[in-house]
N, C-alpha and C positions, 0 to 999 in steps of 0.2 A: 272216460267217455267225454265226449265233446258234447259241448252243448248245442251246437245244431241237433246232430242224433238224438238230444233227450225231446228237444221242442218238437224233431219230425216224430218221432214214439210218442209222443201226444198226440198230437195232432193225427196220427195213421189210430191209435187206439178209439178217440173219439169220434173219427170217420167210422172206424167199423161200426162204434155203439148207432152211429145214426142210420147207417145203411141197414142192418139187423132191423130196426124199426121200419123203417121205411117198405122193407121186404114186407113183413109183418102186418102192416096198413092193407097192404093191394088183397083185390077180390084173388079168389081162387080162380084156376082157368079151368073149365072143361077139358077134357085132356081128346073129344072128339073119335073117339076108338077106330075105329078101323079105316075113315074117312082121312086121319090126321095122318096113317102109315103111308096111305096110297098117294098123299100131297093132295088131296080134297081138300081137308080143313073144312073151314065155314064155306061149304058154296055158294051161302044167299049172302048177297052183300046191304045188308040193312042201313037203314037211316044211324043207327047208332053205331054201326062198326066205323061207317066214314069218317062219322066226326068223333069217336072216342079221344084224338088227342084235344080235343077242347077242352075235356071234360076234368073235373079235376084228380081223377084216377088215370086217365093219359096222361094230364103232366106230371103225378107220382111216379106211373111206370117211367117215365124219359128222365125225370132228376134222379132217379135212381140207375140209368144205366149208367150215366156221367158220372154219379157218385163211384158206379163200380172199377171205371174207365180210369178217371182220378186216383182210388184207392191202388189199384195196381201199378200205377205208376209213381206214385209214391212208396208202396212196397220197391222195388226194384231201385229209387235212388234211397232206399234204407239200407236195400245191399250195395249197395256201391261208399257210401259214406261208412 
């Protein structure tokens, strides 16, 4: 084994452990039922949906999409190395 692939297997193992956490952090969503099948969703658009990426659970949700974005891409130059 080469020693880049052991540093990226680090490095991709302790991205996972953080992404796991970070999932783990965020509120649960309503899942909206029949509203959420038809593309309704939330129809009122409230003071707090606007600005949720302010909030510090918005920017949780978004470093964790990066994080997911990152991890997969570094999975993929794991297989290739």
């Amino acid at each position: 084994m080469s020693p880049l692939f052991i540093i990226l297997s680090v490095v991709f193992m302790l991205g996972c452990v953080v992404l796991v956490g970070a999932i783990l952090l965020q509120k649960k969503r309503n899942a909206g039922g029949v509203g959420s099948i038809a593309g309704m969703g939330n129809v009122a658009d409230t003071y707090w949906d606007k600005n949720k990426r302010n909030t510090t659970e918005g920017k949780l949700e978004r470093w964790t999409e990066i994080g997911a974005v990152l991890l997969a891409i570094l999975a993929v130059i794991l297989c290739l190395v």
